[in-house]
C-alpha positions as CSV (number, residue, x, y, z in Angstrom):
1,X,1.6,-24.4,47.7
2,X,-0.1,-22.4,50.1
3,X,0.8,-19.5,48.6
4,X,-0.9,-20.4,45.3
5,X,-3.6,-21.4,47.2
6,X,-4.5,-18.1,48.7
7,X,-3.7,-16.6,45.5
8,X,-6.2,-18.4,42.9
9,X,-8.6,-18.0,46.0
10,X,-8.1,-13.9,45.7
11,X,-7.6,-14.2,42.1
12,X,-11.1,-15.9,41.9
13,X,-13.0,-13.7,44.5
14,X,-11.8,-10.4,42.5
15,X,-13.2,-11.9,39.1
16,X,-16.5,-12.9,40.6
17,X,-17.2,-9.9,42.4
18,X,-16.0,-7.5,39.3
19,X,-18.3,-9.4,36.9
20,X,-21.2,-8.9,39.6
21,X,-20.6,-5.2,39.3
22,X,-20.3,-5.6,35.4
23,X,-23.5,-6.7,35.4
24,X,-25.0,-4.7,37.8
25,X,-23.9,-1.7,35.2
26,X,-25.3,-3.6,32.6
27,X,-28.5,-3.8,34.0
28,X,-28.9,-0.1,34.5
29,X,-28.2,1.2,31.2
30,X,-30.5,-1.3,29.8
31,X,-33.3,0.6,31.6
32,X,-32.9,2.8,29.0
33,X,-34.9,3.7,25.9
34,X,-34.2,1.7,22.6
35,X,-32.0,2.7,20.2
36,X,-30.3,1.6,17.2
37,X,-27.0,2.4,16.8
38,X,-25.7,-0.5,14.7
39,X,-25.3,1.8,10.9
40,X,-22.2,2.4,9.6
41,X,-20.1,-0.3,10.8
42,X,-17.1,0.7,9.2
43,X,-17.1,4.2,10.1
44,X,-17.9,3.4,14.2
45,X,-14.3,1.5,13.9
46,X,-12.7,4.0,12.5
47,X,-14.1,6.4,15.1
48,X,-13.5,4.0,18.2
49,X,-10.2,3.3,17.5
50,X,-9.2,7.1,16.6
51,X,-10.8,8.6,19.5
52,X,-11.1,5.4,22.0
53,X,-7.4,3.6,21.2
54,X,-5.8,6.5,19.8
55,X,-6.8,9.0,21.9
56,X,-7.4,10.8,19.1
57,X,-9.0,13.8,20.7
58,X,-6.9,14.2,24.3
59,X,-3.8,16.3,22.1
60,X,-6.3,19.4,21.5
61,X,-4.9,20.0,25.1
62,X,-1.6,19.0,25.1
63,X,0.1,18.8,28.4
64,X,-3.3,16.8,29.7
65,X,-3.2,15.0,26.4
66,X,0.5,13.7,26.4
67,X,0.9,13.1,29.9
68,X,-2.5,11.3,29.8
69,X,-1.2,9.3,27.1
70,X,1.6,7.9,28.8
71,X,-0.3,6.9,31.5
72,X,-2.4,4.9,29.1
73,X,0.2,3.4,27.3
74,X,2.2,2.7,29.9
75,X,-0.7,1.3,32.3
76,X,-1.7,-1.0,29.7
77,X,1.6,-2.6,28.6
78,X,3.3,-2.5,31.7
79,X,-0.2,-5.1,32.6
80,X,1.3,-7.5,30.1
81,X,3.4,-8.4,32.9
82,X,0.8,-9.1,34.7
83,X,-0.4,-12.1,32.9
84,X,3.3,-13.6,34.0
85,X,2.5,-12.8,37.9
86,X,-0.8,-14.5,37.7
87,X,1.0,-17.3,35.9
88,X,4.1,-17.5,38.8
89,X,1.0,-17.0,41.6
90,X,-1.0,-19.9,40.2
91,X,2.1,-22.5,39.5
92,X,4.3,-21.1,42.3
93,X,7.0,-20.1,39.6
94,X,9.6,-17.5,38.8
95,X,9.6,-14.8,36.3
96,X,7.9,-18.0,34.3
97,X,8.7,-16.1,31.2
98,X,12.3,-16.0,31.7
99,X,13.1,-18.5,28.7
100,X,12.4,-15.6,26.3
101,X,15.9,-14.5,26.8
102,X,17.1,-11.3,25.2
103,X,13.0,-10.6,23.9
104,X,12.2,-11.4,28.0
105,X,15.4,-8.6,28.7
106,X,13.3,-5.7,26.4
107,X,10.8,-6.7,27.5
108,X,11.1,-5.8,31.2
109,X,13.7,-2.8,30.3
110,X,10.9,-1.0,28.6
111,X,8.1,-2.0,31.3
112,X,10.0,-0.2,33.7
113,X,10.8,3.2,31.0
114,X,7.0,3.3,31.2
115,X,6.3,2.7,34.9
116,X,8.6,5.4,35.6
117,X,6.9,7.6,33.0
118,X,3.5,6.6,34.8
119,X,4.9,7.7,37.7
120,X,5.7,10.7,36.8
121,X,2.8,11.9,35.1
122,X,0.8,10.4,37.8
123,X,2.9,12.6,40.2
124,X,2.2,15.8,37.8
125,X,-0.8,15.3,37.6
126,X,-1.4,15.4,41.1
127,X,0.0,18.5,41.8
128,X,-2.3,20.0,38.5
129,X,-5.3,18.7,40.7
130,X,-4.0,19.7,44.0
131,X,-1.7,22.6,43.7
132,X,-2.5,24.5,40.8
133,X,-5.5,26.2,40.6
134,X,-6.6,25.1,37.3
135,X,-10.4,26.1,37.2
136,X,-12.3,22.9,35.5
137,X,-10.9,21.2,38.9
138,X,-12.6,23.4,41.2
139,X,-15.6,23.5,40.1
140,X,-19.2,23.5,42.6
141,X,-19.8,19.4,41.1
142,X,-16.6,18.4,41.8
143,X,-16.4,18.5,46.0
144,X,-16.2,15.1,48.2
145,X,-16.1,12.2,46.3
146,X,-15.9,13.4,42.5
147,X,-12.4,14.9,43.9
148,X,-11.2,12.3,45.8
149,X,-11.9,9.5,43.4
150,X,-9.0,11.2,40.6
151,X,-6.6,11.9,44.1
152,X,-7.8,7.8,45.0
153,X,-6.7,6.7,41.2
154,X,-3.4,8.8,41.1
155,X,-2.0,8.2,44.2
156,X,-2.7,4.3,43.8
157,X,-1.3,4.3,40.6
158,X,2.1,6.2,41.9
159,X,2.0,3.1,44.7
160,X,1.5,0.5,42.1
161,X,4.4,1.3,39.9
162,X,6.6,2.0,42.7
163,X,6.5,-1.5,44.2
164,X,6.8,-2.5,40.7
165,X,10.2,-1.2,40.7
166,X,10.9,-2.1,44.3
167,X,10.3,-5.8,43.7
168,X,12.8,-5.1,40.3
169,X,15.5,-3.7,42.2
170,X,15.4,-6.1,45.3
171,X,14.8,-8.8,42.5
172,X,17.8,-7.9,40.7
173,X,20.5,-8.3,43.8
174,X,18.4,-11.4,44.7
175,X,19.2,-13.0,41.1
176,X,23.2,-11.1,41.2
177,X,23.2,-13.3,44.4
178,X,22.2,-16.2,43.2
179,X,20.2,-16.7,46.1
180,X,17.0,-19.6,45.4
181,X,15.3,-19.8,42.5
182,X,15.8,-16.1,41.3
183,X,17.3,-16.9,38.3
184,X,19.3,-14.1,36.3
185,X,16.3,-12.5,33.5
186,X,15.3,-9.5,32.7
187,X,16.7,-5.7,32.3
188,X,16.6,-3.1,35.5
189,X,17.6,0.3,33.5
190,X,15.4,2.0,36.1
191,X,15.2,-0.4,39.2
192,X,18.7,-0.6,38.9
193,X,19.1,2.9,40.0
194,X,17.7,1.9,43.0
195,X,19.9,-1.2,44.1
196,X,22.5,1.2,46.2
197,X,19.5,1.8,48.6
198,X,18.8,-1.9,49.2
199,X,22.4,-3.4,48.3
200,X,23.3,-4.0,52.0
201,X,20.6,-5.7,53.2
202,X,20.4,-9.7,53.9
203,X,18.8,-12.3,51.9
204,X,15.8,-12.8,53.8
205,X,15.0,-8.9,54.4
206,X,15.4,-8.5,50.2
207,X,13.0,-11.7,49.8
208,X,10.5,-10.6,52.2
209,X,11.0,-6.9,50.5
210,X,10.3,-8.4,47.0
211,X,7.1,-10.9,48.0
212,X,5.9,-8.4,49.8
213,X,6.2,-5.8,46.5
214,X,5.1,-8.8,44.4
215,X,1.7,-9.2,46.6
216,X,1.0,-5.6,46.9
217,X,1.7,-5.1,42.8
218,X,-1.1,-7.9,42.3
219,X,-3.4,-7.3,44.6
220,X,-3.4,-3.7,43.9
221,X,-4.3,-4.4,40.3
222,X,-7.5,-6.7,41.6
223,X,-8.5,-4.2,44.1
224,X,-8.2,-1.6,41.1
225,X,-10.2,-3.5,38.7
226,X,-13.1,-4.1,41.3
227,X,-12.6,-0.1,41.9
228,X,-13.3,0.9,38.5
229,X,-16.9,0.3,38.8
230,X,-17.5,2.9,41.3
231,X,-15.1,5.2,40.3
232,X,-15.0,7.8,37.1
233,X,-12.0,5.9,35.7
234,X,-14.4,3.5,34.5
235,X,-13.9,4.9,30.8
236,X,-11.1,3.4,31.0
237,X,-13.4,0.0,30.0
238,X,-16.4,1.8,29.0
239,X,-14.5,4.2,26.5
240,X,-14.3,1.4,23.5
241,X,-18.5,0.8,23.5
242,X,-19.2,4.7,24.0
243,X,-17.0,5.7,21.1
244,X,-18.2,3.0,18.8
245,X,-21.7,4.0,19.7
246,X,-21.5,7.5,19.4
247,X,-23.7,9.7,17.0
248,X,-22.2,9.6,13.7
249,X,-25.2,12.5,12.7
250,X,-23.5,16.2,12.0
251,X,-23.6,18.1,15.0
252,X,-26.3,20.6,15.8
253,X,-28.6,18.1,13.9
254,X,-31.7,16.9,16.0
255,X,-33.7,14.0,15.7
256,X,-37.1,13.8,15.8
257,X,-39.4,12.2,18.5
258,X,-41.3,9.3,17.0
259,X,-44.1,9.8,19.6
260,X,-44.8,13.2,18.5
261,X,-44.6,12.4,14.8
262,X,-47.0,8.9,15.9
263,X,-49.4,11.5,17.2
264,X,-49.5,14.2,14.5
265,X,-50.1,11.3,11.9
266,X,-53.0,10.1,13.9
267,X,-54.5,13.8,14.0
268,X,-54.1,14.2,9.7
269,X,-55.6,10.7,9.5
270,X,-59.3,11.5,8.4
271,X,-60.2,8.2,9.8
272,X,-58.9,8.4,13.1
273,X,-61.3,9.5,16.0
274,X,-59.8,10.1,19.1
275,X,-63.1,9.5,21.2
276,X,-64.0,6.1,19.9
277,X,-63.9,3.2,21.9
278,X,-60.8,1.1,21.7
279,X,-61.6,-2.5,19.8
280,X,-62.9,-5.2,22.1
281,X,-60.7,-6.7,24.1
282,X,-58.0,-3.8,23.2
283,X,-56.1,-1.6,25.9
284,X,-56.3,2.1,26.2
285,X,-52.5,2.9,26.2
286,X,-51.4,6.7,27.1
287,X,-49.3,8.3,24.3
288,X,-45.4,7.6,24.9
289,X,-43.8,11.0,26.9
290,X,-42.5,13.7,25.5
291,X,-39.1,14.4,26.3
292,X,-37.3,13.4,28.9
293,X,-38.2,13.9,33.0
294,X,-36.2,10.9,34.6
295,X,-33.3,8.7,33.5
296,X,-35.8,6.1,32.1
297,X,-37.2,8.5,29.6
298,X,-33.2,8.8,28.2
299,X,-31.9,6.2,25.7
300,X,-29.2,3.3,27.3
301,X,-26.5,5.2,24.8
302,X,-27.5,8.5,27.2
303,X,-26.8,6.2,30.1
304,X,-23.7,4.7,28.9
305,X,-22.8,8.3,28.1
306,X,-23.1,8.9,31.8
307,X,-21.1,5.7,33.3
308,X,-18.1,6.9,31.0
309,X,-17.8,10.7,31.5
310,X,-14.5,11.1,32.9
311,X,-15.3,14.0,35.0
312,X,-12.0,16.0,33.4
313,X,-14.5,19.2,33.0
314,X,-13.2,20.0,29.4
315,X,-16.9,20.1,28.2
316,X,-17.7,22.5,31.0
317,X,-14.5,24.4,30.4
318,X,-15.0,24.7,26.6
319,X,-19.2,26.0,27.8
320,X,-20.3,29.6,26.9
321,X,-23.3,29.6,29.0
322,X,-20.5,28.5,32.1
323,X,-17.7,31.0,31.3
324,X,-20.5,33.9,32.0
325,X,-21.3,32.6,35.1
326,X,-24.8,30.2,34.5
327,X,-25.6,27.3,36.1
328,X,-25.1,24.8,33.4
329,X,-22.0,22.4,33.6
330,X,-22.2,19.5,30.6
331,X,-20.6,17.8,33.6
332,X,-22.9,18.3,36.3
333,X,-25.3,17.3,33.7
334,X,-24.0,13.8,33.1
335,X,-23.0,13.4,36.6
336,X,-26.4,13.9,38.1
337,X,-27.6,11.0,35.3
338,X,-25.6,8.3,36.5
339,X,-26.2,8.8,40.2
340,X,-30.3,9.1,39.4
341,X,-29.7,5.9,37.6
342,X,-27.9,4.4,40.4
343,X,-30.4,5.4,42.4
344,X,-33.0,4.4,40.7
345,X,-31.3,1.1,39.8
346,X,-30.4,0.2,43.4
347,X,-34.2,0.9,44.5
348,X,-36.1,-0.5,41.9
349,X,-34.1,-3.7,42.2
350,X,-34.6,-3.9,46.0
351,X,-38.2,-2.7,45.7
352,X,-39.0,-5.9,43.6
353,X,-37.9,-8.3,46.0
354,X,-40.0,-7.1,48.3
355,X,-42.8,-7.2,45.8
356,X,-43.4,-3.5,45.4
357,X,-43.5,-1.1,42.2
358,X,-40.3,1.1,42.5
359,X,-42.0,4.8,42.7
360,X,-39.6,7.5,45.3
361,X,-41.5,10.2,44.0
362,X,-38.1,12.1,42.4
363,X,-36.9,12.8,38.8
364,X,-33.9,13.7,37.5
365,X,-35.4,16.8,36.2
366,X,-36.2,19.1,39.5
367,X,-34.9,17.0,42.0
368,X,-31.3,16.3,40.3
369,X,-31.0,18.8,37.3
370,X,-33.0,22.0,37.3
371,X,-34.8,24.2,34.5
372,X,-32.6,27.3,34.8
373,X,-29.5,24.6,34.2
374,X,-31.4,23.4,31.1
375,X,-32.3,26.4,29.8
376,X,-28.6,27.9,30.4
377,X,-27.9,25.6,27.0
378,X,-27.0,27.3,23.9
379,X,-26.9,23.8,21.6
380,X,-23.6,25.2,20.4
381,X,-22.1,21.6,20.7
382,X,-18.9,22.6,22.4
383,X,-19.4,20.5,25.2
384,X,-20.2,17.5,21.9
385,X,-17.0,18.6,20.4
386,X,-14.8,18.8,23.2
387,X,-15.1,15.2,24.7
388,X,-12.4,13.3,24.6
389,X,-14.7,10.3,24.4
390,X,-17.8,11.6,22.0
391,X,-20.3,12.1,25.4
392,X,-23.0,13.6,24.7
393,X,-24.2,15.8,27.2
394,X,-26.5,18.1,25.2
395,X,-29.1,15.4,23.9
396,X,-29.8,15.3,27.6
397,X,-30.5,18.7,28.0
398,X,-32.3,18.5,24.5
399,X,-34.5,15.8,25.8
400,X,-35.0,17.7,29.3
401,X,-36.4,21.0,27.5
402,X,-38.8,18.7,25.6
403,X,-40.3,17.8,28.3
404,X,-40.7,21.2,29.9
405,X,-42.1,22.6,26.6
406,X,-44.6,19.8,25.1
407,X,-45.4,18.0,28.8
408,X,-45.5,21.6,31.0
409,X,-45.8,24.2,29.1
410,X,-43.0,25.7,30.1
411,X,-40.5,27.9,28.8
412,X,-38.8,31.1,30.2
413,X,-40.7,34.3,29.3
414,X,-38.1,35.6,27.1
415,X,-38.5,32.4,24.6
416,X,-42.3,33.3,24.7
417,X,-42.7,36.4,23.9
418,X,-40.6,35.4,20.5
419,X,-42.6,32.5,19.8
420,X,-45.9,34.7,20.4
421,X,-44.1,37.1,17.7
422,X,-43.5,34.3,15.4
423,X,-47.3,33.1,15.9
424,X,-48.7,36.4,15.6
425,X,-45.5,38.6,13.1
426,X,-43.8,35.5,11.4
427,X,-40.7,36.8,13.0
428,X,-39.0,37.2,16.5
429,X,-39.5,40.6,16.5
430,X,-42.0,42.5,17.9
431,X,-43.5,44.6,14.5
432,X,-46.2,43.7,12.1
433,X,-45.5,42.4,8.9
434,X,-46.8,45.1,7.1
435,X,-44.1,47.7,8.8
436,X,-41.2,45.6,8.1
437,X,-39.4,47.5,5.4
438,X,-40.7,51.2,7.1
439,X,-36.5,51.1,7.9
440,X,-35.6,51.3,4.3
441,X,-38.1,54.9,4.3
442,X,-35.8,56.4,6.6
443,X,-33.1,59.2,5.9
């Protein structure tokens, strides 16, 4: 009784906390910009469960892709099981679902085929990040944390399905025993490899071996869950809203600002005088920014862009301006706007209960993200097309340049002197209209 005790306590605490965090999330995205993503219906199904459920786009690269796969599906059915532990922790039962029978025996043969698959391609995988020098993994963003958060993930996931199959094995010569109320369920194709190594130990060594498995298996899957939020693998959540919300527009096709449009209307309205006096009792409001210079000028679908990268570096991998040595990494650029927005969450929230307007005089452009990065871009949309999840890392840098060229008045000098020879030649080029077709003259 004690036992279940201590476990609905823990079972209760890890909810609570994980929806804090949830929320927490939540809230910063929202400080994003408006925007209406709710067309097409049918077609953002079709898309989230190709890309999101189907992992439709992970098999353009296919070791990654099929051993990332397996971990999926594995990861997620073998947590079927799971809602049997939680039952057994809560009402101090055994293998609860045992009455099953021969479904309850296929069951827990194939859980194990797939922990052991996880296993493996967790162990793989590992040695791809840590071993081989595969470049996407070594890249200048990914040092400290961004590294050790995939090592973290792996290594706990290599744990987890080991003392799944620990607790199956010392389980199994528990219930061949008939010792207490293990009672003979289930199928061990792969624990049961492992009985020789436990097969001469006493009763109460294999019990405290298979509790002790059976706490570590749970609260390894709690203490995961309440990871996720701080951790890149939080795609594995956010993936589903991402993909349903992603652009459905052809790519290389850019939308228009409506503040910019708002403002050209109000110039070609022959009625509209810029120097008169607002109406009484009206409010002078400045015209809405150009662009983008900090993560509140992005859109909350940017935002959520930037809580599900995965940080796997395919974008930056798959970049022209990257592969010739430039600045720019479609990763960097999506890492750099989730930790401004956690910044800028975690201040702003403290800042206003102390009664204070959030201001720390830093923007993700310059401080974070800087212009030679942005104008490194070539909107080719491999970074777009490459995601295995539809992020979108060049509207950021789309949004960023905005703001450069219509806030600052800044672009590199390269860019203008061409638009000074489409002003003054109606071309890029630096020759007078009038001497266009002199070529054609020659011998």
């Amino acid at each position: 009784m004690l036992a279940s005790i201590i476990f609905v306590v823990l079972l209760v605490g890890a909810g609570v906390f994980f929806g804090k965090n949830i929320m927490r999330i939540s809230g910063n995205i929202k400080l994003g910009k408006d925007l209406d993503r709710t067309d097409n219906s049918g077609e953002r199904w079709k898309n989230m469960i190709r890309v999101a459920l189907g992992q439709g786009k992970m098999t353009r690269r296919p070791i990654a892709g099929i051993l990332h796969i397996l971990v999926y599906v594995g990861f997620v059915i073998i947590n079927i099981e799971v809602l049997e532990i939680i039952i057994d922790g809560i009402t101090g039962h055994h293998r609860v679902f045992a009455g099953l029978g021969g479904l309850y025996d296929a069951l827990i043969g194939s859980f194990e085929i797939l922990a052991f698959l996880v296993w493996l391609s967790c162990i793989i995988f590992l040695i791809r990040r840590n071993v081989i020098t595969i470049p996407r993994f070594h890249k200048p963003e990914l040092k400290g944390w961004a590294f050790d958060d995939a090592n973290i993930i792996l290594v706990s996931e290599v744990l987890l399905m080991s003392a799944f199959l620990i607790m199956n094995a010392s389980d199994a010569i528990l219930q061949a025993r008939g010792v207490g109320h293990y009672v003979e369920a289930g199928s061990f194709p792969i624990s049961g490899l492992l009985v020789p190594l436990f097969d001469g130990l006493s009763d109460g060594t294999l019990i405290f071996i298979e509790r002790g498995t059976w706490w570590f298996h749970i609260m390894g899957i709690l203490a995961f869950l309440n990871f996720l939020p701080y951790s890149k693998h939080f795609h594995i959540l956010l993936a589903f809203p991402n993909t349903y919300y992603a652009n459905l527009q052809a790519k290389g096709q850019f939308t228009n600002l409506g503040a910019v449009k708002e403002e050209v209307e109000k110039m070609f309205d022959p009625n509209f005088d810029p120097y008169a006096a607002p109406p009484e009792g009206g409010e002078v409001t400045e015209p809405e920014r150009f662009g983008a210079k900090d993560v509140l000028d992005l859109t909350w679908k940017q935002l959520l862009d930037s809580y599900t990268c995965t940080e796997c570096g395919r974008c930056t991998d798959s970049c022209p301006a990257n592969q010739t040595g430039k600045k720019l990494s479609p990763r960097k650029i999506m890492m750099d706007v989730r930790d401004r927005v956690e910044e800028i969450g975690e201040a702003a929230k403290k800042a206003k209960k102390e009664g204070k307007e959030f201001n720390d005089g830093k923007s993700l452009l310059g401080d974070y993200i800087t212009e030679e990065e942005v104008w490194a871009c070539t909107s080719c949309n491999a970074c777009v097309m490459e995601c295995p999840i539809n992020i979108d890392p060049l509207s950021v840098i789309v949004d960023l340049r905005r703001y450069l060229v219509m806030e600052e008045s800044k672009v590199p000098s390269e860019l203008a002197g061409m638009l000074t020879n489409i002003e003054n030649n109606g071309a890029p080029w630096q020759f007078s209209p009038t001497d266009r077709l002199k070529w054609a003259d020659e011998d």
